[in-house]
Chimera marker file (.cmm) of the C-alpha trace (Angstrom):
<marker_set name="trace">
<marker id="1" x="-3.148" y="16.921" z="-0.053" r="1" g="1" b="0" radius="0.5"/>
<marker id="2" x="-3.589" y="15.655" z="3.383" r="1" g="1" b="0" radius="0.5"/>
<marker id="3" x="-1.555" y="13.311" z="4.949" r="1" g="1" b="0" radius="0.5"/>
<marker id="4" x="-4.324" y="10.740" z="5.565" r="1" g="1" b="0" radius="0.5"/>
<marker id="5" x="-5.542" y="10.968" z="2.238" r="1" g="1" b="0" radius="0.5"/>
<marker id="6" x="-1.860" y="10.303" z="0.695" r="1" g="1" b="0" radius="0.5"/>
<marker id="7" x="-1.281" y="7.029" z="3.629" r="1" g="1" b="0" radius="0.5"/>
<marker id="8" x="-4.678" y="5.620" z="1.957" r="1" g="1" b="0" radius="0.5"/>
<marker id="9" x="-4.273" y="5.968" z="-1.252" r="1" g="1" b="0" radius="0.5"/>
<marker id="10" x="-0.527" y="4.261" z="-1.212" r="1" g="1" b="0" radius="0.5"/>
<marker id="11" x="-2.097" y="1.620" z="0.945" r="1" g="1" b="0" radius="0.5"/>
<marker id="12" x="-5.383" y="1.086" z="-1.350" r="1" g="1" b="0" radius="0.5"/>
<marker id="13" x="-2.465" y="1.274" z="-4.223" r="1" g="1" b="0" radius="0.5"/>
<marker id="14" x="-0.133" y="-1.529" z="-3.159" r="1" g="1" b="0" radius="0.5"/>
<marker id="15" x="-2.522" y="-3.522" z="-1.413" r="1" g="1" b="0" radius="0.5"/>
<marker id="16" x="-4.323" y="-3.742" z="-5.069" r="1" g="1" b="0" radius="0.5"/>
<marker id="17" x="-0.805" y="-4.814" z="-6.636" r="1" g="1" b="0" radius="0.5"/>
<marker id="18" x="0.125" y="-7.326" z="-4.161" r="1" g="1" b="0" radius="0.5"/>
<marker id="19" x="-3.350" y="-8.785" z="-5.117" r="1" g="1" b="0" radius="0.5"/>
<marker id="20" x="-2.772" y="-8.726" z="-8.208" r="1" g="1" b="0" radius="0.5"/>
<marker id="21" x="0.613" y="-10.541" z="-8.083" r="1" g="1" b="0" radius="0.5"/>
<marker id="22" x="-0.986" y="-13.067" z="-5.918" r="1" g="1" b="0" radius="0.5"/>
<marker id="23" x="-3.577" y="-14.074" z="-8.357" r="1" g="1" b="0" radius="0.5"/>
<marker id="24" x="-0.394" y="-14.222" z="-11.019" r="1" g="1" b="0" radius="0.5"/>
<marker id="25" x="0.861" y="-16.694" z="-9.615" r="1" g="1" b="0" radius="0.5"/>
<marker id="26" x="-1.854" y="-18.429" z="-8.073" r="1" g="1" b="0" radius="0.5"/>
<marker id="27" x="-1.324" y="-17.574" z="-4.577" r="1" g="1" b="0" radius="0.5"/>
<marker id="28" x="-3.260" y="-17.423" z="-1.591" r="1" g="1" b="0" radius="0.5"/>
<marker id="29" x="-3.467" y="-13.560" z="-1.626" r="1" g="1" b="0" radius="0.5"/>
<marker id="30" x="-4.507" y="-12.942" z="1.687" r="1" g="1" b="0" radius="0.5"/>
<marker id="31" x="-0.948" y="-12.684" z="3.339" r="1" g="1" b="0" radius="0.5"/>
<marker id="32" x="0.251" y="-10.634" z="0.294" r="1" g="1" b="0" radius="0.5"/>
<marker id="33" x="-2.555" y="-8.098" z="0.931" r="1" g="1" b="0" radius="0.5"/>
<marker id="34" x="-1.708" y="-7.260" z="4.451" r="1" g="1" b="0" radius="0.5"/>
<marker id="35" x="2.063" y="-7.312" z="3.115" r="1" g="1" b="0" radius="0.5"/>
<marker id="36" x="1.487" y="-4.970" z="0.833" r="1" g="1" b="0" radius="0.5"/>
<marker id="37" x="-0.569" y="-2.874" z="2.773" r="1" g="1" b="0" radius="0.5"/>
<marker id="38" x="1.405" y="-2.485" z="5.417" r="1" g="1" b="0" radius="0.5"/>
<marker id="39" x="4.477" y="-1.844" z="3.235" r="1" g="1" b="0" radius="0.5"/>
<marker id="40" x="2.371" y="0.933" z="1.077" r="1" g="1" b="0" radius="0.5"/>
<marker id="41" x="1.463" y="2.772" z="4.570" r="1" g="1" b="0" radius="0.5"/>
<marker id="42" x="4.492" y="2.809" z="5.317" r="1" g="1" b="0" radius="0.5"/>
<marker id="43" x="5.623" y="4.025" z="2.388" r="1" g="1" b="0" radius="0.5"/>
<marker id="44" x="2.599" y="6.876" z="2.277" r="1" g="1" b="0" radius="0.5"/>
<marker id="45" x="3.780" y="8.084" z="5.713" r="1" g="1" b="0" radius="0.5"/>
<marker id="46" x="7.171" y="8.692" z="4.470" r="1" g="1" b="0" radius="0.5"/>
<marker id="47" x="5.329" y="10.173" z="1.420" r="1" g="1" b="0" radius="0.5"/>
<marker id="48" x="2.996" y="12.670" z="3.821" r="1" g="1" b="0" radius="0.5"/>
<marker id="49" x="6.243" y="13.505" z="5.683" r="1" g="1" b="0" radius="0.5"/>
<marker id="50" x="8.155" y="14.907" z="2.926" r="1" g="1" b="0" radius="0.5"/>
<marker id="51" x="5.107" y="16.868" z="1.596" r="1" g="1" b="0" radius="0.5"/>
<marker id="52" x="4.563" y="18.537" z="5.026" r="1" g="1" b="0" radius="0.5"/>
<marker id="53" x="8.602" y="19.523" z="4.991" r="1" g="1" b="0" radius="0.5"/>
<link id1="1" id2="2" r="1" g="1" b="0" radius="0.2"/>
<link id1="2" id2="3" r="1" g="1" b="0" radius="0.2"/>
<link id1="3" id2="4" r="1" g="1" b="0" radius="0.2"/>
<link id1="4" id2="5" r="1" g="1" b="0" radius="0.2"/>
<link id1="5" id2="6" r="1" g="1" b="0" radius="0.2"/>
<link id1="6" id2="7" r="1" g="1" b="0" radius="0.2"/>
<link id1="7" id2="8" r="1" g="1" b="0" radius="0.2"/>
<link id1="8" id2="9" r="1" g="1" b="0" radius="0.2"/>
<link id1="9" id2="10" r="1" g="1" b="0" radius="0.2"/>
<link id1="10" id2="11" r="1" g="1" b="0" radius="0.2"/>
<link id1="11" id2="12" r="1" g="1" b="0" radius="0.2"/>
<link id1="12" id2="13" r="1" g="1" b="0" radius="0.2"/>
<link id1="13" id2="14" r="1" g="1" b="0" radius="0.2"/>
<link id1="14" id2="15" r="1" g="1" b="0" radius="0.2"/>
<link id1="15" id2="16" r="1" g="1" b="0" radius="0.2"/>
<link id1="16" id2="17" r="1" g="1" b="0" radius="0.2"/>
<link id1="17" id2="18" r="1" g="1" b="0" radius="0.2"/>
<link id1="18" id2="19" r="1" g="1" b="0" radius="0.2"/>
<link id1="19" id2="20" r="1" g="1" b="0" radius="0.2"/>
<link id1="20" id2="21" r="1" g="1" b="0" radius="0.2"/>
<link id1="21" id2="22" r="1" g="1" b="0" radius="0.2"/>
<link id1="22" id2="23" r="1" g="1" b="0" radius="0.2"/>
<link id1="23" id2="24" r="1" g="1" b="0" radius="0.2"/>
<link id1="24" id2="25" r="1" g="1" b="0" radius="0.2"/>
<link id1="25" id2="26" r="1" g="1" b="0" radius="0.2"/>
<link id1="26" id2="27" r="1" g="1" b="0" radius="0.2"/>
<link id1="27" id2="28" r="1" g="1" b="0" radius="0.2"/>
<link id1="28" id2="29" r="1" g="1" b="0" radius="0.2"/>
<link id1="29" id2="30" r="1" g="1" b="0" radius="0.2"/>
<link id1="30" id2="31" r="1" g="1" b="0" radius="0.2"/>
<link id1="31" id2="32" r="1" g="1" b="0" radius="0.2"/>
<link id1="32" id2="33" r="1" g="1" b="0" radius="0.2"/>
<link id1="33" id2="34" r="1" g="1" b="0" radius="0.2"/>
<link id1="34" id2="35" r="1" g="1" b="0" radius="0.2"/>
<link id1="35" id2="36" r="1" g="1" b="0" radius="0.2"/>
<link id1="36" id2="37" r="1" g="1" b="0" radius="0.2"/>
<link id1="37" id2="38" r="1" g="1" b="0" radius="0.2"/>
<link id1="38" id2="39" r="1" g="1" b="0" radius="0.2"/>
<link id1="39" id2="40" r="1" g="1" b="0" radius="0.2"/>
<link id1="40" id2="41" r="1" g="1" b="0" radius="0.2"/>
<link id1="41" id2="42" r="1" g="1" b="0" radius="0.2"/>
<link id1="42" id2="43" r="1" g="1" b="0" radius="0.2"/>
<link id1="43" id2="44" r="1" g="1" b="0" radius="0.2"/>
<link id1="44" id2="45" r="1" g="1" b="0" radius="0.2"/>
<link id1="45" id2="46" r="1" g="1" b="0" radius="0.2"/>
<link id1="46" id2="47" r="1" g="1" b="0" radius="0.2"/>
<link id1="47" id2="48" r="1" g="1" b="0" radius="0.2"/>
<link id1="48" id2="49" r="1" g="1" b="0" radius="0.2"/>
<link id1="49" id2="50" r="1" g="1" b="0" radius="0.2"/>
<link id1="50" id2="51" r="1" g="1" b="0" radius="0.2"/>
<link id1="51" id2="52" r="1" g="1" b="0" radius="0.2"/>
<link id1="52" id2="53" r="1" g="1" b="0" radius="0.2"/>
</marker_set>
């Protein structure tokens, strides 16, 4: 897989369950998207990393 495609797909992935959460609890989801996407880009960079090792 390539590494982009790995970073988007974690960020598409948490971003989705941060939303989700939000709505749960009857949030304003907005800062729990960009939360969660910026901690599931992280997390697919680390991801792409240790596939490219």
């Amino acid at each position: 897989m390539k590494e982009r495609t790995i970073v988007s797909a974690s960020t598409l992935f948490a971003s989705l369950l941060a939303y989700w959460y939000a709505r749960s609890v009857k949030k304003d989801a907005a800062p729990y998207v960009m939360l969660g996407g910026f901690i599931g880009s992280i997390i697919g960079d680390t991801l792409a990393d240790q596939f490219k090792k």
